[in-house]
C-alpha positions as a printed Julia matrix, in Angstrom:
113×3 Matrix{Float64}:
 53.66    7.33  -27.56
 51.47    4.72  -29.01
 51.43    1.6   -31.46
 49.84    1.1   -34.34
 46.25    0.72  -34.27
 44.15   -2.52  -33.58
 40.78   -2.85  -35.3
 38.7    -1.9   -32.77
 39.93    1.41  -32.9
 39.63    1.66  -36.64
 36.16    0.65  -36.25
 35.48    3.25  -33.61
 36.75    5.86  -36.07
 34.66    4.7   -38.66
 31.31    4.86  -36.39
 31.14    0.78  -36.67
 29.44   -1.77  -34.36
 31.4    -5.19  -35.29
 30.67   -7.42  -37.9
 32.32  -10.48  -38.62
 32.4    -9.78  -42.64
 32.84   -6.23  -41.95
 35.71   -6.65  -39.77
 37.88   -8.93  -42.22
 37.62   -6.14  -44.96
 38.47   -3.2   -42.03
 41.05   -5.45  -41.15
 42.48   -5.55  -44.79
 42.6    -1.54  -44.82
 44.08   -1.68  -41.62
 46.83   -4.15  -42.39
 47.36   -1.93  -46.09
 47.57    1.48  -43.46
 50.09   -0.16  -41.12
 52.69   -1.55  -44.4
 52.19    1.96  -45.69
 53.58    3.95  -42.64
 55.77    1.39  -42.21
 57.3     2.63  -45.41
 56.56    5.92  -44.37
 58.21    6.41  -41.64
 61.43    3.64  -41.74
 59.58    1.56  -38.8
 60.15   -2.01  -39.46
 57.57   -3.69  -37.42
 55.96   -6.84  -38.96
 52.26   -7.84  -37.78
 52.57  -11.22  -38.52
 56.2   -11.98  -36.58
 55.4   -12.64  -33.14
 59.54  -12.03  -32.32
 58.8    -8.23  -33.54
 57.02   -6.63  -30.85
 54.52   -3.29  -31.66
 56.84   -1.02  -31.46
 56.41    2.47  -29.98
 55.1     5.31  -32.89
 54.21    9.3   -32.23
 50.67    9.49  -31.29
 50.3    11.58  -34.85
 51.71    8.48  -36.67
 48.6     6.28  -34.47
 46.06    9.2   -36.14
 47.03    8.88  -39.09
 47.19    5.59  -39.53
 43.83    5.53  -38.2
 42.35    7.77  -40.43
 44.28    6.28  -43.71
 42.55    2.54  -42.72
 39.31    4.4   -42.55
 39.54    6.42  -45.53
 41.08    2.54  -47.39
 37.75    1.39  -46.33
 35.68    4.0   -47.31
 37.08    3.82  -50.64
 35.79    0.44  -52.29
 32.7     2.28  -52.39
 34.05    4.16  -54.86
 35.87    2.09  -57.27
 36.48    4.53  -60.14
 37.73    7.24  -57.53
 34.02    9.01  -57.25
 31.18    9.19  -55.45
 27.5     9.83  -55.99
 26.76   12.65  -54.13
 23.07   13.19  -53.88
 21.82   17.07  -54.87
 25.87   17.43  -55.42
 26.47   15.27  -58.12
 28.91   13.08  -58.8
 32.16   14.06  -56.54
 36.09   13.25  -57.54
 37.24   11.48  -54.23
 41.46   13.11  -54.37
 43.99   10.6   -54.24
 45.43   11.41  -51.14
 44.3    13.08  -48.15
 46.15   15.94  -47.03
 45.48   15.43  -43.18
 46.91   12.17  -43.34
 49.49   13.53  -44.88
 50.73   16.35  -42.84
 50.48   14.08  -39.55
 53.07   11.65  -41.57
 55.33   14.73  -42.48
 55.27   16.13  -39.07
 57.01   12.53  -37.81
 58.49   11.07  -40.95
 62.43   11.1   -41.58
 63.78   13.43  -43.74
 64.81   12.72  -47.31
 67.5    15.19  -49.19
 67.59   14.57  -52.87
């Protein structure tokens, strides 16, 4: 078991040495990461409510939270949803990543509709 991330470890994934202006916008991702698998996954944990402890996730929930605060970062370098690519061209980033994904699913609650 694990909790959810802290921003060293989102800057590790990313490949980052700190940075005090690069940290607050990592942090930002982070923060948007954590309220999304919060949703995700029916936790109810609240960063800023120091009564709510971390509260124990699957170590595939940690990953992919991870990986989603990384990929939130990545992504205000491409505004419009693409990316200059060099000798490729321009490249259509997809809207979701389906690793991310598939670790949520494998831990998520399921819905019947």
């Amino acid at each position: 078991m694990a909790t959810w991330p802290k921003l060293p470890e989102v800057r590790s994934w990313l490949r980052l040495a700190p940075d005090p202006v690069e940290d607050l916008v990592i942090d930002s991702a982070r923060m948007a990461a954590i309220a999304w698998g919060n949703r995700r996954t029916n936790h109810k944990y609240d960063p800023d409510d120091p009564d709510n402890p971390d509260p124990d996730i699957p170590d595939d929930i940690h990953l992919a939270c991870v990986m989603h605060a990384g990929r939130l970062y990545r992504r205000r370098d491409s505004v419009d949803g693409s990316l200059g690519g060099g000798e490729w061209g321009i490249v259509r980033v997809g809207r979701v990543d389906p690793d991310i994904l598939a670790l949520y699913d494998g831990a998520a609650p399921m819905i019947f509709g």
